[in-house]
matplotlib code that plots the C-alpha trace (Angstrom):
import matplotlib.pyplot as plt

x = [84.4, 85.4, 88.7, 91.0, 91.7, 95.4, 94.8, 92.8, 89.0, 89.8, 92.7, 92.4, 94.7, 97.5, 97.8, 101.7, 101.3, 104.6, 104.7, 108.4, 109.3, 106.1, 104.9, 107.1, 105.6, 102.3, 102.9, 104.3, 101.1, 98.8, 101.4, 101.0, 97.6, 97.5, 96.7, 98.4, 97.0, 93.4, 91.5, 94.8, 96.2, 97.8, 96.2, 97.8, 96.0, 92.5, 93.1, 93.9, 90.8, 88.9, 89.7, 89.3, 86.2, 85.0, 86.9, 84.8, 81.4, 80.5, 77.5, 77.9, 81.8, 83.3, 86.8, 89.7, 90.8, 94.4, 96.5, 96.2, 98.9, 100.8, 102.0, 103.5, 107.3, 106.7, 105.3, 109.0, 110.6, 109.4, 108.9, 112.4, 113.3, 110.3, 112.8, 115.9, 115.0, 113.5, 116.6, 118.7, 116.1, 116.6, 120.7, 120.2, 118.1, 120.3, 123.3, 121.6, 120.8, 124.6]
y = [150.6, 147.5, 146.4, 144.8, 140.8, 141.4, 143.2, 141.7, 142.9, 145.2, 146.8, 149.3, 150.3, 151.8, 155.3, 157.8, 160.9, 162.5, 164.3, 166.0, 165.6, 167.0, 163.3, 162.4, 165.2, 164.3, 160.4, 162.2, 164.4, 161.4, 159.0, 162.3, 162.3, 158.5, 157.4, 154.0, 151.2, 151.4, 149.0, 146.8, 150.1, 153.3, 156.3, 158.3, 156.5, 156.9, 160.6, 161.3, 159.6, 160.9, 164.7, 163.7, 162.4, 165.8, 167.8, 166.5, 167.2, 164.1, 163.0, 162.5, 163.2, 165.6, 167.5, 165.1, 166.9, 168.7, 168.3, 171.2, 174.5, 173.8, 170.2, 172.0, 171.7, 168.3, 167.5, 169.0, 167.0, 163.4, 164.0, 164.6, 161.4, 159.3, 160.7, 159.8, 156.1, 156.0, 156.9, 154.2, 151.6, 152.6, 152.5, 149.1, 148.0, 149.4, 147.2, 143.9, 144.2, 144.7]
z = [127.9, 125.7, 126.8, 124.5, 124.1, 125.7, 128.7, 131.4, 132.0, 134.9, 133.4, 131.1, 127.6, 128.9, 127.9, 127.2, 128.9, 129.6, 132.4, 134.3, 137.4, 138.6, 138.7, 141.6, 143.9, 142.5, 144.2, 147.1, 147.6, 147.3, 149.8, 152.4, 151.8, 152.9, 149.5, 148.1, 145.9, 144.6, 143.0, 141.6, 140.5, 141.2, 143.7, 140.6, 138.1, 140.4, 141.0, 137.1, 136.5, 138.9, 137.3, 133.9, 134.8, 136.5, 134.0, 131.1, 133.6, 133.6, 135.8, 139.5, 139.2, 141.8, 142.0, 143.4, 147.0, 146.4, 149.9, 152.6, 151.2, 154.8, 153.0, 150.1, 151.9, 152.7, 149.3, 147.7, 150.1, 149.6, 146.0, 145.4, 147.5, 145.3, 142.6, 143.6, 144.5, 140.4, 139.0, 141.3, 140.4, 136.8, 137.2, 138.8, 135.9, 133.5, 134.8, 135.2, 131.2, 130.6]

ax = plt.figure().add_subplot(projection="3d")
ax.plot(x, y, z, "-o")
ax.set_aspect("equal")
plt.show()
C-alpha cells in the first residue's frame, strides 16, 4: 500500500467511520481481553483490520477472537466508564479553547 507524502511510512491514511457508543465497549472488550497498543497504534485499529482482512478472504487471514459471553457484564460496565472519561476529556478540551 503506497502511503501518502504527509503521513509517516508506518502509518496509514486515516479513515471516518462513524460508529455509536458501541466503540467504547468495543475498547473495553479488547482492554479485558488484555489488549492495548499494537504496533504504534490502537488494539482497535489491529482488530478492525484484522476482520477486514478475513472479511474480504484474504489469504492466510483468520477471524479476530470475540471475548468469552461470561465478560459481556464486564464489557457494559468498563465501556460505559471508557465513555464517561471521553466526554470529560472532551468538556476539558472544550474549555481550554474558550
Amino acid at each position: 500500500m503506497m502511503t501518502p507524502g504527509y503521513l509517516k511510512d508506518t502509518h496509514t491514511p486515516p479513515r471516518q467511520v462513524r460508529i455509536g457508543d458501541e466503540w467504547y465497549e468495543f475498547q473495553a472488550a479488547l482492554e479485558l481481553m488484555g489488549g492495548g497498543a499494537v504496533g504504534g497504534g490502537s488494539e482497535r485499529a489491529e482488530n478492525l483490520r484484522e476482520y477486514i482482512a478475513w472479511f474480504n478472504r484474504e489469504p492466510g487471514a483468520t477471524m479476530p477472537k470475540r471475548p468469552p459471553a461470561e465478560m459481556r457484564e464486564q464489557i457494559v460496565k468498563r465501556g460505559a466508564e471508557l465513555k464517561k472519561e471521553a466526554e470529560k476529556k472532551a468538556k476539558d478540551r472544550a474549555r481550554k479553547k474558550v
